[in-house]
SETILUM-575527 format. One record per residue (C-alpha): x, y, z; residue number from 1. Coordinates in Angstrom, 3 decimals. Last residue first. Example, Ala and Ser with C-alpha at 12.3 -4.5 7.8 and 13.67 -1.06 7.14 Angstrom:
SETILUM-575527
<atom u="13.670" v="-1.060" w="7.140" pos="2"/>
<atom u="12.300" v="-4.500" w="7.800" pos="1"/>
This chain:
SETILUM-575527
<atom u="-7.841" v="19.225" w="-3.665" pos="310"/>
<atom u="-4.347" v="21.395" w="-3.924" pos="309"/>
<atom u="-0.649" v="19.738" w="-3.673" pos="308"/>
<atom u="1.553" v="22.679" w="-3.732" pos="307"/>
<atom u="3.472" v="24.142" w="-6.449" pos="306"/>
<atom u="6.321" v="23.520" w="-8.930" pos="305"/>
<atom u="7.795" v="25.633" w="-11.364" pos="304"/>
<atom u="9.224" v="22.735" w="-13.545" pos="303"/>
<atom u="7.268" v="19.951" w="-11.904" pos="302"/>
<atom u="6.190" v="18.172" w="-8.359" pos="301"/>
<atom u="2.606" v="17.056" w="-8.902" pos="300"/>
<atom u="-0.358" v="19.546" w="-8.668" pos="299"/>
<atom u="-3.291" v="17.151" w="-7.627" pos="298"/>
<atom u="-6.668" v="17.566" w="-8.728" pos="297"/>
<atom u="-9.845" v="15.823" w="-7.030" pos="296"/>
<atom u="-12.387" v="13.551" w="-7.309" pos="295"/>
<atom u="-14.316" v="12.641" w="-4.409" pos="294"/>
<atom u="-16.743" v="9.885" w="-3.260" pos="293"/>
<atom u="-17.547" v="8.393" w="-6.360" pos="292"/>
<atom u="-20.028" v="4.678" w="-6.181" pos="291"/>
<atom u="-19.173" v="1.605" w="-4.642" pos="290"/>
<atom u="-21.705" v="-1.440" w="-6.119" pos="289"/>
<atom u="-23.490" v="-2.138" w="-4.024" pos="288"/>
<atom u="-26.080" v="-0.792" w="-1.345" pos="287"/>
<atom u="-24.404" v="-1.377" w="2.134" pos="286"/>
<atom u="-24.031" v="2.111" w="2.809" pos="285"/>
<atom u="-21.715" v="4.896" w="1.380" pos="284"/>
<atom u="-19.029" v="2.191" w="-0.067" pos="283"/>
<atom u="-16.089" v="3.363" w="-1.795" pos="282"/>
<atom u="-15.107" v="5.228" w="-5.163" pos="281"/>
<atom u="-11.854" v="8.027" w="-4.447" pos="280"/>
<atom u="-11.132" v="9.924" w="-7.756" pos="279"/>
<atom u="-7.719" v="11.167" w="-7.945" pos="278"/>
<atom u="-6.102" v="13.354" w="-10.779" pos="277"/>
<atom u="-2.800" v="13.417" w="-11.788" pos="276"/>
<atom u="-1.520" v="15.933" w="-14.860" pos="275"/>
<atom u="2.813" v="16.172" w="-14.992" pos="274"/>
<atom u="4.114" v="18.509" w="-16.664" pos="273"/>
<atom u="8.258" v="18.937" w="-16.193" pos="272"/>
<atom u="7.877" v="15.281" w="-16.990" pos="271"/>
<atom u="5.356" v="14.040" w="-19.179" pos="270"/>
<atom u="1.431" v="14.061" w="-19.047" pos="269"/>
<atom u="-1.103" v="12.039" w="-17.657" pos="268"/>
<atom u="-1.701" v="10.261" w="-14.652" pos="267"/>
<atom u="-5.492" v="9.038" w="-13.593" pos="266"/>
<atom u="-5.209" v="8.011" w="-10.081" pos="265"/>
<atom u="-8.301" v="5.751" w="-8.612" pos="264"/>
<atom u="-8.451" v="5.352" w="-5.355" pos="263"/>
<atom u="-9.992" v="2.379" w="-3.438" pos="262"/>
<atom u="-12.513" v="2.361" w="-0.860" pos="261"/>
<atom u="-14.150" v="0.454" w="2.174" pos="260"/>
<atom u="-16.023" v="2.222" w="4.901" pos="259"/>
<atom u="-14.809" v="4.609" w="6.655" pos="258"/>
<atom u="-13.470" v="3.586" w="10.432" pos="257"/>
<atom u="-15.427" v="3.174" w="13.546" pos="256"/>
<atom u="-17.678" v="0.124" w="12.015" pos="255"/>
<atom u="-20.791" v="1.115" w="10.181" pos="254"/>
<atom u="-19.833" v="0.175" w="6.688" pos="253"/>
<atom u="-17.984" v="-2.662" w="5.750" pos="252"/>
<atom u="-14.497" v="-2.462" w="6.224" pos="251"/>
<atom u="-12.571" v="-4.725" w="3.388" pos="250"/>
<atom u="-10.534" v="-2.469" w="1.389" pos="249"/>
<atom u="-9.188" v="-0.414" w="4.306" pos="248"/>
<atom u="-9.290" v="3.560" w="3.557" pos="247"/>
<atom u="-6.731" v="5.222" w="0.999" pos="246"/>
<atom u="-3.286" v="6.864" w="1.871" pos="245"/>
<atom u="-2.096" v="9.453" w="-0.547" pos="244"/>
<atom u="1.044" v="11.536" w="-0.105" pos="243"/>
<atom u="0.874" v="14.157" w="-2.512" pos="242"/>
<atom u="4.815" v="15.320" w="-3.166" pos="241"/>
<atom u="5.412" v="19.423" w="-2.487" pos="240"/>
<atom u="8.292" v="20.772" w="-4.379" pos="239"/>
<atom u="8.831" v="23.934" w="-3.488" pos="238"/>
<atom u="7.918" v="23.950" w="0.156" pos="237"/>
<atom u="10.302" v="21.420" w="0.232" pos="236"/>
<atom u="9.045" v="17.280" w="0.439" pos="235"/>
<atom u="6.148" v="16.075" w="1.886" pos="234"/>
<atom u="2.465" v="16.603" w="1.411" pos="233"/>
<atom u="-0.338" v="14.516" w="3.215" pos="232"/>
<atom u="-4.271" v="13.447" w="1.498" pos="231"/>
<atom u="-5.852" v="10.469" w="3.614" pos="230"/>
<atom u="-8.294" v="8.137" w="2.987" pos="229"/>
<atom u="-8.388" v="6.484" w="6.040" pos="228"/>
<atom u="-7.517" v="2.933" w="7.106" pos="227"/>
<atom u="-4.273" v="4.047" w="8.715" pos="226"/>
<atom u="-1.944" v="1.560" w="7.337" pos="225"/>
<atom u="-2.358" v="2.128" w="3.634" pos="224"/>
<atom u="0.189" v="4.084" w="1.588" pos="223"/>
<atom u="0.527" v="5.811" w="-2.301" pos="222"/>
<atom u="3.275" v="7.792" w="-2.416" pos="221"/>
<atom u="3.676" v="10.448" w="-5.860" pos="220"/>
<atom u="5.927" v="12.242" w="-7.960" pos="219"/>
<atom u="8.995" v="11.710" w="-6.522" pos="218"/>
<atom u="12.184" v="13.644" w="-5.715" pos="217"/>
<atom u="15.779" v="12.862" w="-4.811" pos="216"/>
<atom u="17.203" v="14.837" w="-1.990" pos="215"/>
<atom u="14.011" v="16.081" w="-0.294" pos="214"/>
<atom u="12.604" v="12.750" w="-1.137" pos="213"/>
<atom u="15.328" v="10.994" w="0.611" pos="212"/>
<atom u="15.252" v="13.569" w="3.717" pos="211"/>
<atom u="11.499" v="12.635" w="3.722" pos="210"/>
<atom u="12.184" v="8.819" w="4.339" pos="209"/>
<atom u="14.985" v="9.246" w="6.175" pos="208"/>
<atom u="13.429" v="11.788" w="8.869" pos="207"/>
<atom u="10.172" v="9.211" w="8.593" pos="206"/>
<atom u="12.355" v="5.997" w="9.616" pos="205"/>
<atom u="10.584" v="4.383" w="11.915" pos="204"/>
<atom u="6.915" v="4.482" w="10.542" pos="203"/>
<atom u="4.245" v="4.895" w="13.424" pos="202"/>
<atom u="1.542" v="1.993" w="14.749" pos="201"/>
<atom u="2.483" v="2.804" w="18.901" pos="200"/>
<atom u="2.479" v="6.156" w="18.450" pos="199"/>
<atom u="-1.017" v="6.531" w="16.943" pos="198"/>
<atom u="-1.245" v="7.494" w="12.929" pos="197"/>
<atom u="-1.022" v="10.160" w="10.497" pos="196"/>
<atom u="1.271" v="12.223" w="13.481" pos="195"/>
<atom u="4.301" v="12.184" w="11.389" pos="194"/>
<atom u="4.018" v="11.366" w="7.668" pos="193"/>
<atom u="5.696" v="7.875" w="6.119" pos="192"/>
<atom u="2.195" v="6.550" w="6.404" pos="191"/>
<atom u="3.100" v="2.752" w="6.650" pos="190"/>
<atom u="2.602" v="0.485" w="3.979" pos="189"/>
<atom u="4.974" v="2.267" w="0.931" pos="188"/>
<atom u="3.881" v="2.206" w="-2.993" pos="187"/>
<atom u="6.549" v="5.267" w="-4.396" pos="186"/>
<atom u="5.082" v="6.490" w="-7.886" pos="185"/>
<atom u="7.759" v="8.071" w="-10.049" pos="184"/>
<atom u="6.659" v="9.448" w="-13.172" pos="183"/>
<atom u="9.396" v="8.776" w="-15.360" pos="182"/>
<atom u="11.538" v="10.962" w="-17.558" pos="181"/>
<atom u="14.377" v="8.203" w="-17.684" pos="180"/>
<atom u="16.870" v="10.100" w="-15.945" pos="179"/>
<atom u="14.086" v="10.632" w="-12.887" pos="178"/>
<atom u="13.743" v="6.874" w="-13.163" pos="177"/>
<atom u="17.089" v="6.526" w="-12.502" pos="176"/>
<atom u="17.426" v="9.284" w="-9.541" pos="175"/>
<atom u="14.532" v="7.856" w="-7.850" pos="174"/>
<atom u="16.353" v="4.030" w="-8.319" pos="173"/>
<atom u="19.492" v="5.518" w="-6.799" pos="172"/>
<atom u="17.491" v="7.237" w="-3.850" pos="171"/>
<atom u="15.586" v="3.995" w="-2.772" pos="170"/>
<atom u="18.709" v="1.825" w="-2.545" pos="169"/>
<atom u="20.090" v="4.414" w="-0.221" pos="168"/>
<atom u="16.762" v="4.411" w="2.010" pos="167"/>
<atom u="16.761" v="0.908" w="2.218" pos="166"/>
<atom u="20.275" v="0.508" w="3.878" pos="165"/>
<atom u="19.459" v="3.318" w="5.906" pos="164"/>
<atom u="16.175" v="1.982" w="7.615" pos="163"/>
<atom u="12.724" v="2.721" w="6.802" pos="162"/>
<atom u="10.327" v="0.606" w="9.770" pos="161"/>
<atom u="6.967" v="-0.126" w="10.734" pos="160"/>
<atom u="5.256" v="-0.230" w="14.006" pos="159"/>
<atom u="2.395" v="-2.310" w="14.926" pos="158"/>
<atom u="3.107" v="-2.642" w="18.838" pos="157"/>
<atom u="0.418" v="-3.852" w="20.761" pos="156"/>
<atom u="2.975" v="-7.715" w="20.896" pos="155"/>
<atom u="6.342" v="-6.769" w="20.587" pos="154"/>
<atom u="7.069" v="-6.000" w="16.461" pos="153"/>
<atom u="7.491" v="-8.780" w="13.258" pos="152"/>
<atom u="8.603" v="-6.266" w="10.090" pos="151"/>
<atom u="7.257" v="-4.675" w="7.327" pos="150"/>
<atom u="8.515" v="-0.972" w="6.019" pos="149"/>
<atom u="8.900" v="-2.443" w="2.903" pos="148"/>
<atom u="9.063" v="-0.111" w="-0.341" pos="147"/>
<atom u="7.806" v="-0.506" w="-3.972" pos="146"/>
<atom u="8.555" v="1.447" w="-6.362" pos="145"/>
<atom u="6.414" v="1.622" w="-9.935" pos="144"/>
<atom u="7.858" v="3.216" w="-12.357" pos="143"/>
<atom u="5.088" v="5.118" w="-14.727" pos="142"/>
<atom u="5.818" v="6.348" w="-18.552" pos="141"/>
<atom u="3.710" v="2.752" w="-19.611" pos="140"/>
<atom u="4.597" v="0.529" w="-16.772" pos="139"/>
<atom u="8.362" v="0.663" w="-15.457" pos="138"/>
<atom u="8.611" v="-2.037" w="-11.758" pos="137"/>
<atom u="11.425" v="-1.150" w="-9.717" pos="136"/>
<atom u="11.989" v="-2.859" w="-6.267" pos="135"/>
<atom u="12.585" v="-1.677" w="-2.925" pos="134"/>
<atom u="12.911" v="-3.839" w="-1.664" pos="133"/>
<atom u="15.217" v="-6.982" w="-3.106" pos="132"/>
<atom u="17.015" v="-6.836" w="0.427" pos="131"/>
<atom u="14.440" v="-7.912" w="2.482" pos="130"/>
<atom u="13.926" v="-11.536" w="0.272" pos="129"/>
<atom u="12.431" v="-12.368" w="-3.302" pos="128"/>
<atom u="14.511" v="-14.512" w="-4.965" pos="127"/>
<atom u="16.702" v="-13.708" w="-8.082" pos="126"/>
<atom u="15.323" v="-13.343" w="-11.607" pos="125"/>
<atom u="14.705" v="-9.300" w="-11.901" pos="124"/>
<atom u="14.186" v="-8.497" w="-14.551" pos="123"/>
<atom u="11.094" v="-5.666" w="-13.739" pos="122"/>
<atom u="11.218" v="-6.247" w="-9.970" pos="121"/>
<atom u="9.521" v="-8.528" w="-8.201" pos="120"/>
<atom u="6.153" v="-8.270" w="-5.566" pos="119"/>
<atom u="3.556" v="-9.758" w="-7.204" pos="118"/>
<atom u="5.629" v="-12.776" w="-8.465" pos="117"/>
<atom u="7.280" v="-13.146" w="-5.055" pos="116"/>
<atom u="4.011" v="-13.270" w="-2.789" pos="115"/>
<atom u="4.561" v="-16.803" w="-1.612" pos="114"/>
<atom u="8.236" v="-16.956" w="-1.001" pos="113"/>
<atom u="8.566" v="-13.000" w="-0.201" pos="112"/>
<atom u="5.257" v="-13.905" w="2.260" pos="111"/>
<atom u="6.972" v="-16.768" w="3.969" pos="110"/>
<atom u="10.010" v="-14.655" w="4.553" pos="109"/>
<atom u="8.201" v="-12.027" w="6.094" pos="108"/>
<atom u="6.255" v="-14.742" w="8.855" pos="107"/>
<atom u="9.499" v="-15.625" w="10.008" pos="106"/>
<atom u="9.293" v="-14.078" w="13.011" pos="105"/>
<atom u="5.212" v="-13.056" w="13.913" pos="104"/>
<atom u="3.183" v="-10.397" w="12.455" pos="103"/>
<atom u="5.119" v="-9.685" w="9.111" pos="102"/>
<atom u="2.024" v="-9.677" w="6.491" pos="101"/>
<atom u="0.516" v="-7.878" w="9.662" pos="100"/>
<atom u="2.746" v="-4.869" w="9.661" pos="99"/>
<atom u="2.193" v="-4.748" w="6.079" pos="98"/>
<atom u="3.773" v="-6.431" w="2.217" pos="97"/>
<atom u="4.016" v="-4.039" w="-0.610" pos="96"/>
<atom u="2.345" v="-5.900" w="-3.921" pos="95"/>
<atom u="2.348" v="-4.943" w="-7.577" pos="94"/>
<atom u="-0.822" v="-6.086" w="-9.846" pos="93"/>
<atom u="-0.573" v="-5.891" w="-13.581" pos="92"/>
<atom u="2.498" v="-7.858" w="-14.142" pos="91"/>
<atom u="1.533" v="-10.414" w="-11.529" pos="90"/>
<atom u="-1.576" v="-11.443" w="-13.844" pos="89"/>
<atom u="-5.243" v="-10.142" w="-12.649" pos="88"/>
<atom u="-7.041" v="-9.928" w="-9.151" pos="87"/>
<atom u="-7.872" v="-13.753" w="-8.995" pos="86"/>
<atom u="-4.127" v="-14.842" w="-8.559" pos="85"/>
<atom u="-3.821" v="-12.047" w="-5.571" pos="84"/>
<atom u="-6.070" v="-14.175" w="-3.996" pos="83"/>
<atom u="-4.881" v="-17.359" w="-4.319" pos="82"/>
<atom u="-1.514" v="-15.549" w="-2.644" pos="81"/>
<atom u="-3.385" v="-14.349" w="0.131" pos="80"/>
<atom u="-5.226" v="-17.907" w="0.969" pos="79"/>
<atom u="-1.324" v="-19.467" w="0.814" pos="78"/>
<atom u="-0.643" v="-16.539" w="3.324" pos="77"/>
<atom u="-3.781" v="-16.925" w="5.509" pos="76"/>
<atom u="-2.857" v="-20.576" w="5.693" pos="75"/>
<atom u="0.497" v="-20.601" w="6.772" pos="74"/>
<atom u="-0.683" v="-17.741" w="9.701" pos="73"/>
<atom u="0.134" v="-14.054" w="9.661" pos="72"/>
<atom u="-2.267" v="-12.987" w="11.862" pos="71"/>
<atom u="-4.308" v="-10.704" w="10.016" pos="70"/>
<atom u="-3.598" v="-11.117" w="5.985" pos="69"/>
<atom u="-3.622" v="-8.564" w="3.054" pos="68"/>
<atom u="-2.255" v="-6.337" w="4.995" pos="67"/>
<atom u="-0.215" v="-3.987" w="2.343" pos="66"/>
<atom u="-0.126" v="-1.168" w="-0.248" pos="65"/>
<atom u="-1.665" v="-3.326" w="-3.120" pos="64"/>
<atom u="-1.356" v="-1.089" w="-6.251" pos="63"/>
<atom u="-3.244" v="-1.691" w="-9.183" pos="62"/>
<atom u="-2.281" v="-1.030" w="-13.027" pos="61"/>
<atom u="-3.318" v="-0.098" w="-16.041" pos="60"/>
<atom u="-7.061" v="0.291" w="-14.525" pos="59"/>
<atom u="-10.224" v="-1.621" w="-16.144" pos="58"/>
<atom u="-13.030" v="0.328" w="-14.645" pos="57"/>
<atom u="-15.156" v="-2.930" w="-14.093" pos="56"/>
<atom u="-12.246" v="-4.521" w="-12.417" pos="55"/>
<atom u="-12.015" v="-1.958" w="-10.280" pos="54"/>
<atom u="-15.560" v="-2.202" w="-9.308" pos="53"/>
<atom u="-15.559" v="-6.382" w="-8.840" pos="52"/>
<atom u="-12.629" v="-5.633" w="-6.611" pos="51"/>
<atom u="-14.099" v="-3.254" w="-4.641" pos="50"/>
<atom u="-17.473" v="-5.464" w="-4.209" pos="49"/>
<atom u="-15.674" v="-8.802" w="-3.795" pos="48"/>
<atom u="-13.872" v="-6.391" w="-0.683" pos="47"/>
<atom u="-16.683" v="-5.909" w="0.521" pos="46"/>
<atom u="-18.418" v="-9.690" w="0.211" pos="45"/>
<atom u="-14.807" v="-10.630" w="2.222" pos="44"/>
<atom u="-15.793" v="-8.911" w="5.313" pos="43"/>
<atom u="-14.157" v="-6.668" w="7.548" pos="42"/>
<atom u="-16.287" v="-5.389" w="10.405" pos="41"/>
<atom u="-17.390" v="-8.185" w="12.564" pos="40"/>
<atom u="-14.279" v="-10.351" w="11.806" pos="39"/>
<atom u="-12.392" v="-7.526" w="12.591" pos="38"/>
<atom u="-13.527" v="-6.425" w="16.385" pos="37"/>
<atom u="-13.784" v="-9.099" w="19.001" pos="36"/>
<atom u="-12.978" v="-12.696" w="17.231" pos="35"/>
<atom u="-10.128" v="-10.452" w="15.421" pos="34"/>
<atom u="-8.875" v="-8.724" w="18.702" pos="33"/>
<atom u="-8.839" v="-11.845" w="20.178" pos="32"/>
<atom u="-6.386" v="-13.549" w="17.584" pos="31"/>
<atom u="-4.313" v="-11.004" w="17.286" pos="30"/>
<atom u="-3.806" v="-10.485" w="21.055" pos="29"/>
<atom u="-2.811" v="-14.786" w="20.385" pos="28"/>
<atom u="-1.106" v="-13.945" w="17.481" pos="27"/>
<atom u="1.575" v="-12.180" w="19.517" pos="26"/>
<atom u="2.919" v="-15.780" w="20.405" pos="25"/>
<atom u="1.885" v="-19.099" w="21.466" pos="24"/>
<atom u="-1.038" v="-18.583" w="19.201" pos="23"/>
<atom u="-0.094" v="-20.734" w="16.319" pos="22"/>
<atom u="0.905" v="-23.497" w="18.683" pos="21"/>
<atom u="-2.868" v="-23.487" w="20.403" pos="20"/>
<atom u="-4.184" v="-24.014" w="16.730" pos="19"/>
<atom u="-6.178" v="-22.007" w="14.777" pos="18"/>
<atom u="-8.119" v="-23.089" w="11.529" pos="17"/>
<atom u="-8.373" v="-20.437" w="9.000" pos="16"/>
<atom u="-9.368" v="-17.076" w="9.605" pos="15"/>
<atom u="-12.440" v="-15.959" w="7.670" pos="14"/>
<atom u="-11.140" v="-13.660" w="6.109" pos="13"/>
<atom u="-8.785" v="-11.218" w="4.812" pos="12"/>
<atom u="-7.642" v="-8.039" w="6.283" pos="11"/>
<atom u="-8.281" v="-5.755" w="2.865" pos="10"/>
<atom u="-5.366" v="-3.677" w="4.492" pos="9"/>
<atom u="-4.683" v="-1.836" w="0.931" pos="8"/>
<atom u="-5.857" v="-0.403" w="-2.202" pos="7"/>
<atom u="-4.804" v="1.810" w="-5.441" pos="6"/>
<atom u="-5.908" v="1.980" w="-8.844" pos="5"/>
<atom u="-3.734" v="3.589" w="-11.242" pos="4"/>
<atom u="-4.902" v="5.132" w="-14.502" pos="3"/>
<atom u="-2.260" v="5.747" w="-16.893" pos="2"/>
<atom u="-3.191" v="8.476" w="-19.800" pos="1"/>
């Protein structure tokens, strides 16, 4: 068995020192809506908590689907990466990069440069840029794919974006790891689902993305985004793929959103009979540490395939 832990959007904090350069841009609505919402509801202690609990349940593998950082800022991103270094070595921890990994221009090439070790693909030796996504990581009878949807938007826009060149990459490495008898586990930022989230924070992109798995197949997408644990299908009716999106890792409870959670996906099996099974642990209250929400079964795409059920 391969047990996959899964969480996103942990926001970090406290931001570091602003100055009036740094928000001569969109980081300035940023900025506000941090000093008036965020740093209220996402603390660090929470996500401490989370990480402290996956840690204690010793996953293969963990899946970061994106946002580590707010604004975007030098320091957020060097804070990120120091971060990441605490959760475990880069071959046990793969990273997507989020809408606000990408706030400003330039801000996605910082993270690539930063981020790089967490977000490479198995031999891979070249540098990290838009073009190495997605990449291919094979762990135990898993591949790993990670997907950007990242990139700098007009200020109260937080869209993301799946574009053809992407897309084409994406369906070779499907059809590889399908060869190899892989379960193929997509790790995407934005909910590639229609309607999962407001207008103004929706995936580009979602006809390709779906017309690729039509075409190609996967086993499972794990996304962030939203901040709610979320259960989609996509794919034909016969071949329904669990689209899993998971609530932010560091909302305390009591704000308008759940409080923090990871999942937990316990994959078993081989191809043509695939077993996964998610358990959701979060916060209830502010007694630690996060205790099971929900476990449930999920039918994955196989030989005589059915729906998704929970």
């Amino acid at each position: 068995m391969f047990r996959l832990a899964h969480i996103s959007d942990a926001h970090l904090g406290p931001l570091p020192d602003v100055t009036y350069r740094d928000l001569a841009s969109k980081r300035v609505l940023g900025y506000v809506n941090w000093q008036r919402n965020r740093r209220r509801h996402m603390h660090d202690a929470v996500i401490d908590s989370l990480v402290a609990d996956i840690k204690a349940s010793a996953p293969d593998h963990l899946a970061i689907t994106g946002d580590l950082v707010n604004l975007a800022l030098d320091g957020e991103i060097e804070m990120a990466k120091h971060w990441l270094e605490t959760l475990g070595s880069p071959h046990d921890v793969s990273v997507v990069p989020g809408n606000h990994d990408a706030y400003v221009p330039g801000a996605f090439d910082k993270v690539c440069r930063a981020w790089a070790p967490w977000m490479t693909g198995d031999g891979v030796n070249s540098p990290v840029d838009r073009n190495s996504f997605p990449y291919l990581r094979v762990r135990g009878n898993v591949a790993l794919i990670g997907v950007t949807t990242a990139r700098a938007t007009a200020p109260f826009m937080a869209n993301g974006f799946f574009m053809e060149g992407q897309a084409e990459r994406l369906g070779k490495v499907l059809d590889d790891t399908a060869g190899q008898g892989l379960f193929r586990a997509i790790m995407i930022h934005h909910p590639p689902v229609r309607g999962a989230v407001q207008q103004h924070k929706r995936l580009f992109g979602i006809g390709r993305f779906h017309k690729v798995i039509r075409r190609h197949g996967a086993e499972l997408v794990l996304h962030g985004h939203s901040h709610l644990p979320s259960l989609f299908t996509i794919g034909p009716r016969s071949a329904k793929v669990p689209v899993v999106g998971v609530a932010a890792a560091g909302q305390a409870p009591g704000g308008k959103h759940p409080a923090a959670q990871y999942n937990m996906f316990e994959i078993d099996g081989e191809k043509g009979n695939w077993r996964l099974r998610l358990i959701r642990r979060g916060l209830t209250g502010p007694a630690m540490p996060p205790s099971d929400l929900q476990t449930m079964d999920l039918e994955v795409p196989a030989d005589g395939r059915q729906l998704v059920r929970s």
